[in-house]
N, C-alpha and C positions, 0 to 999 in steps of 0.2 A: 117216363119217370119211375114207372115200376119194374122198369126189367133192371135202371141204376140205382132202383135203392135193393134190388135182392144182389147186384153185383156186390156195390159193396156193405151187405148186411152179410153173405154167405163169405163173398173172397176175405173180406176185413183187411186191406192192405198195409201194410206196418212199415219196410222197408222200401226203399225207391225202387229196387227191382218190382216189386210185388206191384207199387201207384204204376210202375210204367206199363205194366201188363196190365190194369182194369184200366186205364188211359184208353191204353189200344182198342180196348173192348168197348170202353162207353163212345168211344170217336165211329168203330163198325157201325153201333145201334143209334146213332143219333144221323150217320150218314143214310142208313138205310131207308129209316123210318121218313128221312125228309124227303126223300124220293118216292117213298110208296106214298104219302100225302100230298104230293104237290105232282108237277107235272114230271115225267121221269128224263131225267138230264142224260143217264146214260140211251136212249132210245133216243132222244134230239141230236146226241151228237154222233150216232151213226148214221143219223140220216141225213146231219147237216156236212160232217166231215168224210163220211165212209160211202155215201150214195147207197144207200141204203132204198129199198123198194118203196114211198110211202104207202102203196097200198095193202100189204103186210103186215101192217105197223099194230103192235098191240103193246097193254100198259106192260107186260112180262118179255123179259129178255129174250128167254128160251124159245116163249111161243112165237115170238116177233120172227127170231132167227132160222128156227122152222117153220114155220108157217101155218101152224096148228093154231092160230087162232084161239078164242075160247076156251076148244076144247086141251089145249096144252097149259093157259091158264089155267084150268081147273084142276089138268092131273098133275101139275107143278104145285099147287096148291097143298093137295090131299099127302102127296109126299115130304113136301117142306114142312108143315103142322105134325105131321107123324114124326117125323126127324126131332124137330122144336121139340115136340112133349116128353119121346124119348129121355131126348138130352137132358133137358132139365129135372126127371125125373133122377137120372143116373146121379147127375149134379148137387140135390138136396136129399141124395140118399148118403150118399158117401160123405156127405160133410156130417151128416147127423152120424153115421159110422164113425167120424173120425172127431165129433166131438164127446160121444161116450167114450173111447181110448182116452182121450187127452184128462177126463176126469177121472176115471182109472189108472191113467199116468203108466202107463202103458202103451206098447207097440201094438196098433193095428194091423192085423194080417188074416184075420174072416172077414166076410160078406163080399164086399165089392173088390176089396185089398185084397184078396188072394187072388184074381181075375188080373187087375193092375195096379200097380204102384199108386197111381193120382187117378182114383177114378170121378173125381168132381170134374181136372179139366179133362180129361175123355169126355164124359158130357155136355161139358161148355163146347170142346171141339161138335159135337155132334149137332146140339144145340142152334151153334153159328151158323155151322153148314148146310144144318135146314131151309133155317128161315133167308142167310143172305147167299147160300150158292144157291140151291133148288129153289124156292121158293119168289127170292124176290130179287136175282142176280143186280149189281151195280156196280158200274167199274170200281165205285166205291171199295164195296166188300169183297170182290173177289180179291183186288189186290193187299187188302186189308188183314184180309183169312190167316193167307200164311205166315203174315208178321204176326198175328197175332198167335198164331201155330209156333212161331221160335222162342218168341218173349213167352211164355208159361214151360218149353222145354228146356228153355237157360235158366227160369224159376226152379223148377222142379229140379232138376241138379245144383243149385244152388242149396235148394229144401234138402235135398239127401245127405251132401256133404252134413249139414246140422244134425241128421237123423244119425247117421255114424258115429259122429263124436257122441251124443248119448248115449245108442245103443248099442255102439261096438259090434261084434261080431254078429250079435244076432240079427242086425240088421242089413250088414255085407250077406249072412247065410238066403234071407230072406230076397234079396237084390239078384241072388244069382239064379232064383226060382219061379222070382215073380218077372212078367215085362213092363216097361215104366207105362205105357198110355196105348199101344195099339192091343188087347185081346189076343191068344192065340189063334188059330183056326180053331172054329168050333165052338169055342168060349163064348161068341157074342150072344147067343141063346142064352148059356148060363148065368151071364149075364143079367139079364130078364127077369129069368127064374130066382137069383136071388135077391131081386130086390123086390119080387114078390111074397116071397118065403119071410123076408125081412118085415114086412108090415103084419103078415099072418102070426109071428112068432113076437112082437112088440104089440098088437092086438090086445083091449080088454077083456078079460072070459068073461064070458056071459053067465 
């Protein structure tokens, strides 16, 4: 319930592209979650369908399919939650980035915007990828991910065409500088850095 009230409190979906893409996304985190709370359907139906070893068998995909046990639980874990917090950090930085522009009435292109074009869904991507490929794999979401990966890149060019018509050239100038969603080499640090710079520089003085 809370990861679909910050979808749609942060995405706010207006147009049917927009509801189809948080669609996508609340069908990912509702299939996931019923999986990680109840019995795991993708691990039954390897075992029931694919002859699968049962005595290999654990509640995690990865560690089931390797054979690590516990211990690939646990390091599936510490990496899916580091992903997760990542992303969502990226995700409600760059909407607060992008909702001072919008009351400036003005084009974003510092903090996150000069790294990528849409840096909220880079973080939903990042986000998803934690907790439902690393983390908590289900045929569900693996197959889920990528549709959900297209529907926010047919958004997000839909979103640009609208950014052109108001900002004309400067925002073509700004298209041909910045990349839409994947970081250059090197950037994903700076990345980090400036959305830690960003809370030190909106910070109260003491």
């Amino acid at each position: 319930m809370i990861a679909s009230w910050l979808l749609y409190r942060y995405l706010a979906p207006k147009t049917w592209k927009e509801w189809a893409s948080a669609g996508a996304v609340q069908a990912f985190i509702i299939a996931l979650y019923a999986e990680m709370y109840g019995f795991p359907l993708t691990i039954y139906l390897l075992v029931r369908f694919f002859g699968l070893d049962q005595t290999e068998l654990s509640a995690n995909l990865w560690s089931t399919l390797l054979g690590m046990g516990e211990t690939g639980m646990m390091i599936s874990m510490i990496l899916g939650y580091t992903l997760l917090f990542i992303g969502v950090g990226i995700f409600l930085e760059g909407w607060r980035e992008l909702h001072r522009a919008r009351k400036e009435e003005r084009l974003v292109t510092d903090g996150l915007y000069r790294i990528v074009r849409h840096p909220q869904y880079t973080g939903l991507f990042i986000a998803l990828f934690g907790e439902g490929i690393v983390h908590w794999p289900t045929i569900f979401s693996v197959v889920l991910f990528p549709i959900i990966v297209l529907a926010y890149y047919l958004l997000a060019r839909s979103e640009e065409r609208k950014m052109e018509e108001e900002f004309g050239e400067e925002y073509r100038e700004y298209r041909r500088r910045v990349p839409m969603l994947i970081p250059r080499w090197g950037q994903w640090r700076a990345m980090a850095t400036t959305r830690t710079e960003s809370s030190k520089d909106n910070s109260p003085g003491v």
